[in-house]
N, CA, C and O atoms as a MOPAC input file, in Angstrom:
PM7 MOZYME 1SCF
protein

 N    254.70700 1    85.34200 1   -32.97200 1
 C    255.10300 1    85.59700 1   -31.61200 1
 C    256.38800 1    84.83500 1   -31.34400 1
 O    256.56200 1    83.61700 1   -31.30200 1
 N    257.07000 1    85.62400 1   -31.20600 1
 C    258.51300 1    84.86700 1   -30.96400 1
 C    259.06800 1    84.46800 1   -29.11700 1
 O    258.56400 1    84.97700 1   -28.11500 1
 N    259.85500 1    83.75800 1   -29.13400 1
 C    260.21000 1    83.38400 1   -27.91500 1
 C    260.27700 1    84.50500 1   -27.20700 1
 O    259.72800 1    84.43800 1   -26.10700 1
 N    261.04900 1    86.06800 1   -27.64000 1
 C    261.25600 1    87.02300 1   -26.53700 1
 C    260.07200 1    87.35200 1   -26.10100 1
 O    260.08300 1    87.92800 1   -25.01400 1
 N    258.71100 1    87.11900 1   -26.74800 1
 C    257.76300 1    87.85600 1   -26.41400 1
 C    257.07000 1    86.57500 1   -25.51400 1
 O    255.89100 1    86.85100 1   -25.29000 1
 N    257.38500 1    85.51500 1   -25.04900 1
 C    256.86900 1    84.76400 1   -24.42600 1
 C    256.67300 1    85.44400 1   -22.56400 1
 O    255.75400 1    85.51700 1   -21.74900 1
 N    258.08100 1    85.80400 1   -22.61200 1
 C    257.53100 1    86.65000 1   -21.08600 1
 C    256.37400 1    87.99200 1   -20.82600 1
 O    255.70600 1    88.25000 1   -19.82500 1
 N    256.45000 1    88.65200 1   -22.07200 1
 C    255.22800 1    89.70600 1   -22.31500 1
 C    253.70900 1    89.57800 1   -21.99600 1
 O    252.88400 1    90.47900 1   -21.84400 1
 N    253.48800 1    87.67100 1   -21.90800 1
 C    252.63400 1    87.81200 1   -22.26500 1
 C    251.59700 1    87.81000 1   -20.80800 1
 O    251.90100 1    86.99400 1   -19.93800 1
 N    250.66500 1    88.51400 1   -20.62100 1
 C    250.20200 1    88.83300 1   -19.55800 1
 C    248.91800 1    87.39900 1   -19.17300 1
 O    248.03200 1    86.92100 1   -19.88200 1
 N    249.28900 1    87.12600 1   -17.97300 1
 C    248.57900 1    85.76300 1   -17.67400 1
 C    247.18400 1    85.82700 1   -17.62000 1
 O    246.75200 1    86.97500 1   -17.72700 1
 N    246.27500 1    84.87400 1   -17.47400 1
 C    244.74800 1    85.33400 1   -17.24400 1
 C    244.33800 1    84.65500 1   -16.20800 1
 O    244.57600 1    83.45100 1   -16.11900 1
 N    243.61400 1    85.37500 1   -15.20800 1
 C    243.18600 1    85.02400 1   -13.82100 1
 C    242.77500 1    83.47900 1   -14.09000 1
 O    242.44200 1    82.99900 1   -15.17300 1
 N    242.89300 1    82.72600 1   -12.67500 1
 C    242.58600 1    81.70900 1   -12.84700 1
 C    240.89300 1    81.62400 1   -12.91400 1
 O    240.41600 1    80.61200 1   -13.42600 1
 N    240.02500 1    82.62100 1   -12.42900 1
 C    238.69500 1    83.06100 1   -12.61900 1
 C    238.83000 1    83.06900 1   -14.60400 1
 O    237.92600 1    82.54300 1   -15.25300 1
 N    239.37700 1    83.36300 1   -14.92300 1
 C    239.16400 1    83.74600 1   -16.62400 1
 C    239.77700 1    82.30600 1   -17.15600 1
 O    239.11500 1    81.77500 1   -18.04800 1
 N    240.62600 1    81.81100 1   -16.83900 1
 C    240.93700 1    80.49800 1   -16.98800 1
 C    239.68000 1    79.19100 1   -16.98300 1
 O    239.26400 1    78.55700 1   -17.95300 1
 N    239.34200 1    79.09200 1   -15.75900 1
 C    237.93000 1    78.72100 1   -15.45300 1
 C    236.79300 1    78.81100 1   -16.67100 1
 O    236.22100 1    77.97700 1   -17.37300 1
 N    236.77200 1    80.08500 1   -16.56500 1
 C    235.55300 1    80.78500 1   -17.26000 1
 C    235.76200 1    80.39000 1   -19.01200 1
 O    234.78200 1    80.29600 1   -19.75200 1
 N    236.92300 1    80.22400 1   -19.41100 1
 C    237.15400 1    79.78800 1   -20.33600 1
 C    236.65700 1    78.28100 1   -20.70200 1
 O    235.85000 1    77.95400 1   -21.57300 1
 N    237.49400 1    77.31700 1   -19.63200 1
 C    237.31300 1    75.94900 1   -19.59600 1
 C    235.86600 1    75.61700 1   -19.84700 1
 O    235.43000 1    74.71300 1   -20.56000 1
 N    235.38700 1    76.25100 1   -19.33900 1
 C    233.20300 1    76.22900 1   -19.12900 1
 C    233.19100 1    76.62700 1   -20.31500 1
 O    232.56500 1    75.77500 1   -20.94500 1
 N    233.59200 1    77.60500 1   -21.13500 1
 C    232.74500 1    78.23100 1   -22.62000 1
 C    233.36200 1    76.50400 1   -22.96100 1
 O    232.81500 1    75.71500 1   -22.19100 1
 N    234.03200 1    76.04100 1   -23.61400 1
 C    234.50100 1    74.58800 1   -23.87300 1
 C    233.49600 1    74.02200 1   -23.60000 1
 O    232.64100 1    73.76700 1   -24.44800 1
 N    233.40500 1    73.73600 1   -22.46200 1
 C    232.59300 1    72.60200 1   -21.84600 1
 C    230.83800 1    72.71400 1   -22.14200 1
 O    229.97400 1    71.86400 1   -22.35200 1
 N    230.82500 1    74.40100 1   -22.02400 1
 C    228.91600 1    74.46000 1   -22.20200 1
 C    229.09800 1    74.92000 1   -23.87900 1
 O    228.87500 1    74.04300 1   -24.71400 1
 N    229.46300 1    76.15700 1   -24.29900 1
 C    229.28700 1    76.70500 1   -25.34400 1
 C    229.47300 1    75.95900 1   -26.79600 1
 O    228.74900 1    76.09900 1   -27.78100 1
 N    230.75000 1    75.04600 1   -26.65200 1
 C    231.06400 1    74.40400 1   -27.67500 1
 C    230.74700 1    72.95900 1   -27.80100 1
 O    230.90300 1    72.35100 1   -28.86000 1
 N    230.28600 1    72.39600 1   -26.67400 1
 C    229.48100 1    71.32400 1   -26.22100 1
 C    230.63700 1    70.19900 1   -25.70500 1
 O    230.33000 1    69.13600 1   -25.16500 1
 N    231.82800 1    70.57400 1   -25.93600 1
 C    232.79300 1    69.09800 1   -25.61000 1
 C    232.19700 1    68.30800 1   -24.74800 1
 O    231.21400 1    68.67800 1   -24.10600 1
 N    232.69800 1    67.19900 1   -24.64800 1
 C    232.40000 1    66.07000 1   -23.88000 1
 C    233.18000 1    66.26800 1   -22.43400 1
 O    234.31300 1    66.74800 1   -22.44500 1
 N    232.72300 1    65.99300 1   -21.53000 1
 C    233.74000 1    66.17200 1   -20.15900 1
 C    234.28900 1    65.11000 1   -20.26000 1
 O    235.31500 1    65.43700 1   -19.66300 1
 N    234.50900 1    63.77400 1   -20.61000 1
 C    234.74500 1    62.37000 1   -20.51200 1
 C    235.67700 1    62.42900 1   -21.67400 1
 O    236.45000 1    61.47200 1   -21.72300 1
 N    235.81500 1    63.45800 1   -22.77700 1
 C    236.75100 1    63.52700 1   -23.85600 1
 C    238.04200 1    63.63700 1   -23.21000 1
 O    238.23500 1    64.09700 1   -22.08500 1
 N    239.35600 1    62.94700 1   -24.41500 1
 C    240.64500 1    63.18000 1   -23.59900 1
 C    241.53700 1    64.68700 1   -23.91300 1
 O    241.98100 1    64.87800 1   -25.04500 1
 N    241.72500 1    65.61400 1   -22.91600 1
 C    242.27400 1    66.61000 1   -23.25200 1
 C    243.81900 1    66.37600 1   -23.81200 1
 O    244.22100 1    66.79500 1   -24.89800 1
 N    244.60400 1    65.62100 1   -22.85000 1
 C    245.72600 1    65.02000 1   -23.30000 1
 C    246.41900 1    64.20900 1   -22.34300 1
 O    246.48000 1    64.38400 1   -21.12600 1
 N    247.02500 1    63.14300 1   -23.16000 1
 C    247.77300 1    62.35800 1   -22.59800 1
 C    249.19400 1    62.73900 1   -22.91500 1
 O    249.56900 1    63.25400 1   -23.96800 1
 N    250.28400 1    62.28200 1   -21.40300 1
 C    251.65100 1    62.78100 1   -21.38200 1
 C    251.98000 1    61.14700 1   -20.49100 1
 O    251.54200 1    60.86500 1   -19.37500 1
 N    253.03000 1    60.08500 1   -21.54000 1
 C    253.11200 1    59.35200 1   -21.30500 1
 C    251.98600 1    58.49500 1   -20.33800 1
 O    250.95000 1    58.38600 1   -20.99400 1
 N    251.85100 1    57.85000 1   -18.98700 1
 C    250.61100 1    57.00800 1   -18.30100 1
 C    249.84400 1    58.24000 1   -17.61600 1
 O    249.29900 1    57.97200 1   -16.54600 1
 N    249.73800 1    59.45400 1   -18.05300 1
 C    248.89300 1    60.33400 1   -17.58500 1
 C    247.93800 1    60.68600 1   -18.45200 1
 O    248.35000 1    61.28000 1   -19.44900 1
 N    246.46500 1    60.44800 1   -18.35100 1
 C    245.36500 1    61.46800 1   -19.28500 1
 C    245.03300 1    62.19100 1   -18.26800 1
 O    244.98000 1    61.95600 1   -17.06100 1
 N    244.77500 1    63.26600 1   -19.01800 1
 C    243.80500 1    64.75700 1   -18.28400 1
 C    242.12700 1    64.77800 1   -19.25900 1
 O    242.12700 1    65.19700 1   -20.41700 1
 N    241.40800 1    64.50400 1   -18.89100 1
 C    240.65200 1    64.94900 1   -19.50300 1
 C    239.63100 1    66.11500 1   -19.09700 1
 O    239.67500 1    66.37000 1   -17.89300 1
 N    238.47700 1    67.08300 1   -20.04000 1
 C    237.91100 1    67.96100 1   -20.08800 1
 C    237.59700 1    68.51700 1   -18.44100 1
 O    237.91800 1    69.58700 1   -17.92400 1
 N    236.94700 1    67.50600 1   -17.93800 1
 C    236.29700 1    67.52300 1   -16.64900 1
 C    237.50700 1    67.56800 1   -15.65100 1
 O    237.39100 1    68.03100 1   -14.51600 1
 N    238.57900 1    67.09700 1   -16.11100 1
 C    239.57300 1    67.80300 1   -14.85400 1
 C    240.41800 1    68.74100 1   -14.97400 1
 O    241.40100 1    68.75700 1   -14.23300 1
 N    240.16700 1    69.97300 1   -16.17600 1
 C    240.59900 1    71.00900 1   -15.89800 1
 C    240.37500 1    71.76300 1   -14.72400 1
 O    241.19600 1    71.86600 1   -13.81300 1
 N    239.36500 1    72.24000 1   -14.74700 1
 C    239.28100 1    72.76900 1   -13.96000 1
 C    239.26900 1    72.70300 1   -12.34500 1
 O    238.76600 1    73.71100 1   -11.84700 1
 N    239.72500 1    71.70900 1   -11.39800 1
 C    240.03600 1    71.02600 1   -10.79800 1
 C    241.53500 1    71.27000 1   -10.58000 1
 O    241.92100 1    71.53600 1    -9.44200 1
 N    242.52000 1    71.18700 1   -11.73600 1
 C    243.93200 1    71.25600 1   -11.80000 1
 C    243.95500 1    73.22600 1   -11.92500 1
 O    244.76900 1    73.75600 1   -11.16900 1
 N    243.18200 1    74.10000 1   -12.74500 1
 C    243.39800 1    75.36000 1   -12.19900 1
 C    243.36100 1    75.81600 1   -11.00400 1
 O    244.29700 1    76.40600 1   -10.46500 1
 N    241.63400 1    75.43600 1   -10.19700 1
 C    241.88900 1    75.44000 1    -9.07400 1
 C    243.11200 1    75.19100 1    -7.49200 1
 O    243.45400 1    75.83600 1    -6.50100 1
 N    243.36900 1    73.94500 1    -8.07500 1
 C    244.73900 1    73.48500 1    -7.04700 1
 C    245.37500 1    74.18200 1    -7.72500 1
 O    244.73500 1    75.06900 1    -7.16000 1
 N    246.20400 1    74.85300 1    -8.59000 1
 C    247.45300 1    75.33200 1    -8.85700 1
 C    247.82200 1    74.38100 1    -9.50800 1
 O    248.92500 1    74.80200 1    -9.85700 1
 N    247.70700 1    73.10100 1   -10.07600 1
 C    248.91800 1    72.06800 1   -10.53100 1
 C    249.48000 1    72.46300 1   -11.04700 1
 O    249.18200 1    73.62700 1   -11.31300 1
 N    250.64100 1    71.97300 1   -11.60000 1
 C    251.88800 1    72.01900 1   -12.88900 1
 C    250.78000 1    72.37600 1   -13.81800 1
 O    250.48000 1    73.54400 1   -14.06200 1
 N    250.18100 1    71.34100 1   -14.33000 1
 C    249.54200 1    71.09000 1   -15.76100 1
 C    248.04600 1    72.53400 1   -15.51900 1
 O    247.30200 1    72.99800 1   -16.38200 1
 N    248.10200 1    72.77000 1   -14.40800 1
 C    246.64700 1    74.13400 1   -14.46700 1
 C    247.64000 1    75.10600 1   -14.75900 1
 O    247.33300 1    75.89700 1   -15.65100 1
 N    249.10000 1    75.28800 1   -14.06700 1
 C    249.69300 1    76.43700 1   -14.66300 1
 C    249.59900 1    76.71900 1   -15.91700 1
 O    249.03100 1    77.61600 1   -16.54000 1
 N    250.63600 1    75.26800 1   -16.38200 1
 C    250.61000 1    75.38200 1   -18.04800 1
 C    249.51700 1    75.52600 1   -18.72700 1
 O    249.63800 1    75.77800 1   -19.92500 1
 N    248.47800 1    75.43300 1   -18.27700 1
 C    246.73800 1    75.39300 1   -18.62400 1
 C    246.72200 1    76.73500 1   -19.34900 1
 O    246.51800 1    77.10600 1   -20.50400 1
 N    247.10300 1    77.45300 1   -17.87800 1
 C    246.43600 1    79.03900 1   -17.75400 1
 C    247.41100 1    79.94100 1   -19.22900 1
 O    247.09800 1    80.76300 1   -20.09000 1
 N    248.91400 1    79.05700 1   -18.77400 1
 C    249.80100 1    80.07100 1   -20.06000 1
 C    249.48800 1    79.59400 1   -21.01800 1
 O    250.04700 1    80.23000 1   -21.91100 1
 N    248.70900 1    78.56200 1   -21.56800 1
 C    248.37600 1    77.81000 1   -22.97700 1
 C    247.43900 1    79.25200 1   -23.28000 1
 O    247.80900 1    80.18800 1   -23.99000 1
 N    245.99000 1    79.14000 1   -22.45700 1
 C    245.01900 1    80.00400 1   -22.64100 1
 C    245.66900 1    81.48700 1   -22.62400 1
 O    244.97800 1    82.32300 1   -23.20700 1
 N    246.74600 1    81.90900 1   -22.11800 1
 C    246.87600 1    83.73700 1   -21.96100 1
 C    247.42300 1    83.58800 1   -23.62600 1
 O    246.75400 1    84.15700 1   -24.48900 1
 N    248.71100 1    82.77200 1   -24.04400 1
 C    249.38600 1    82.60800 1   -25.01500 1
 C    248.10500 1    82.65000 1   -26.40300 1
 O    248.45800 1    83.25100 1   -27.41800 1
 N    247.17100 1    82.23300 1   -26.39400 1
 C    246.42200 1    81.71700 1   -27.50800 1
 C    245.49400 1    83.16500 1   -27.58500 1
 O    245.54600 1    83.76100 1   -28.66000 1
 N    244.62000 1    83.77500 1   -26.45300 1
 C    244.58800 1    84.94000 1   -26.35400 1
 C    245.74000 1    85.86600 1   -26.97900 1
 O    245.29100 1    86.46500 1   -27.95700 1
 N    246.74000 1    86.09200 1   -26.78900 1
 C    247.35600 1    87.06900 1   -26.93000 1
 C    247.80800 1    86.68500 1   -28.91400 1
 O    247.77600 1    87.54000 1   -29.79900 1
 N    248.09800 1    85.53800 1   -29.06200 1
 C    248.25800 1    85.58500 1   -30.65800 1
 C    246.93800 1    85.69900 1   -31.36700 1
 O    246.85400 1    86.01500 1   -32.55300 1
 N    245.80200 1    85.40000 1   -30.51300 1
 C    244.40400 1    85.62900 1   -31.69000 1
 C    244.10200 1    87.52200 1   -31.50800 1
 O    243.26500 1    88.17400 1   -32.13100 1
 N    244.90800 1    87.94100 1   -30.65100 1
 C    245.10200 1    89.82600 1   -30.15500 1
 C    246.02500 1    90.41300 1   -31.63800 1
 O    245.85500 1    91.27700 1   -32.49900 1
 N    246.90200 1    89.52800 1   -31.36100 1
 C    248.16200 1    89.93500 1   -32.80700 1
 C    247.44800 1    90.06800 1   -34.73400 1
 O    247.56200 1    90.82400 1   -35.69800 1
 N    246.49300 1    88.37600 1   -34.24100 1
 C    246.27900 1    87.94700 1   -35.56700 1
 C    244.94100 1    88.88200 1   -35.84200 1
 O    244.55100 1    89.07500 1   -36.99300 1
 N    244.47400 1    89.27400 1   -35.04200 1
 C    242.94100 1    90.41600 1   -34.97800 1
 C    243.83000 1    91.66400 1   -35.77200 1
 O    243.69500 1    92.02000 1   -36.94200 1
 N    244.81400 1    92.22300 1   -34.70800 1
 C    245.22600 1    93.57400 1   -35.59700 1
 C    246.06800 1    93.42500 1   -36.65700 1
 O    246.36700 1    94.33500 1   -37.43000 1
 N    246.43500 1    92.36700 1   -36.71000 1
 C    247.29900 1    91.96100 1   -38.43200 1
 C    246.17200 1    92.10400 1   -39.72200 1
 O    246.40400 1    92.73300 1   -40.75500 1
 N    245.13700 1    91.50900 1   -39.47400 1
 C    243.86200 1    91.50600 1   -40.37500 1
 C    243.28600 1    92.89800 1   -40.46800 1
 O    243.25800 1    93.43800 1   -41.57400 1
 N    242.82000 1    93.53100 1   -39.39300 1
 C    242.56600 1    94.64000 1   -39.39000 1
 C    243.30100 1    95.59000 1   -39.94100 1
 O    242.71700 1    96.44700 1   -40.60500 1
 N    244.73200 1    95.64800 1   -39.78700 1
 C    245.86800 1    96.47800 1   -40.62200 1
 C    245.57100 1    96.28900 1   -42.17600 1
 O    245.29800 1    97.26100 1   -42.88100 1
 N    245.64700 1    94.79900 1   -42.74800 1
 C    245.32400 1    94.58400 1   -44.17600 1
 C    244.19300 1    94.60900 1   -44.36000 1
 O    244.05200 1    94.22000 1   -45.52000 1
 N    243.09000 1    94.86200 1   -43.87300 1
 C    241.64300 1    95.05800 1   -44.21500 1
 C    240.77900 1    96.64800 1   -44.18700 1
 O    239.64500 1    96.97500 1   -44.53700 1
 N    242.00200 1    97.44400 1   -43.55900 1
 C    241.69300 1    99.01400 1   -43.85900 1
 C    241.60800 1    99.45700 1   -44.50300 1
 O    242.46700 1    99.62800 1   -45.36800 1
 N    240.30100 1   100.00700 1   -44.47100 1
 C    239.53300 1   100.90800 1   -46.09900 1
 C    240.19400 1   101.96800 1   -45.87700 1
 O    240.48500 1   102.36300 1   -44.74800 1
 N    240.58300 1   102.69700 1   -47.25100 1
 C    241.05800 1   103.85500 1   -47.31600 1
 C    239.91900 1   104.83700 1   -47.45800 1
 O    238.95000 1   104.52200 1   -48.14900 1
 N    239.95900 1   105.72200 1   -46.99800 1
 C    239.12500 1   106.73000 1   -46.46400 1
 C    238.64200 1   107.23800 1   -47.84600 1
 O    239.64600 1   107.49100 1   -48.51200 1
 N    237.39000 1   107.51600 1   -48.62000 1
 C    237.03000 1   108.32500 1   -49.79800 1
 C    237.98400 1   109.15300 1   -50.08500 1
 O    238.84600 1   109.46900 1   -49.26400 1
 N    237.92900 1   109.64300 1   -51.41000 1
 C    238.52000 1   110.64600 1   -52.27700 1
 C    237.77400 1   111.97600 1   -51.72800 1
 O    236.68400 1   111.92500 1   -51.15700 1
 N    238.41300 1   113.04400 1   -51.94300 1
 C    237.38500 1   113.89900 1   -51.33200 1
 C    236.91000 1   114.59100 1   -52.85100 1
 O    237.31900 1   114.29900 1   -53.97500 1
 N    236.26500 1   115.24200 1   -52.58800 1
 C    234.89700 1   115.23200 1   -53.89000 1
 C    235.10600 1   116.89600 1   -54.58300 1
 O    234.37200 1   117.28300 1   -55.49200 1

């Protein structure tokens, strides 16, 4: 995915954003108290994502385009595999 295609990429509701943060939090078991990331004297961790989608912050924006961005290359890397993993149809008989 190259830079031009960075504007292409279609955002995901902050409802799907959310809904994401929770599969994390319940499905994969993370810790809410784990550190999502630190940016110089700032940590974010698990439990305040969703909090920062809600308000809109800077860092929920960038949240939401992290999550549309990662969606949209595991979309690319699905039909890249699928392209090289196509059975050719039988011989006919």
């Amino acid at each position: 995915m190259g830079e031009d295609d960075l504007s292409d990429i279609p955002l995901v509701s902050m409802q799907e954003a959310i809904a994401e943060v929770r599969r994390w939090l319940d499905a994969e078991g993370m810790d809410p108290e784990a550190v999502f990331t630190t940016i110089g004297d700032q940590t974010v961790r698990y439990k305040d994502l969703i909090a920062h989608l809600e308000q809109e912050t800077p860092d929920g924006c960038l949240l939401r385009f992290a999550i549309s961005r990662g969606r949209g290359m595991k979309r690319e890397r699905g039909q890249a595999l699928r392209s090289l993993l196509q059975i050719a149809p039988p011989p006919a008989a």
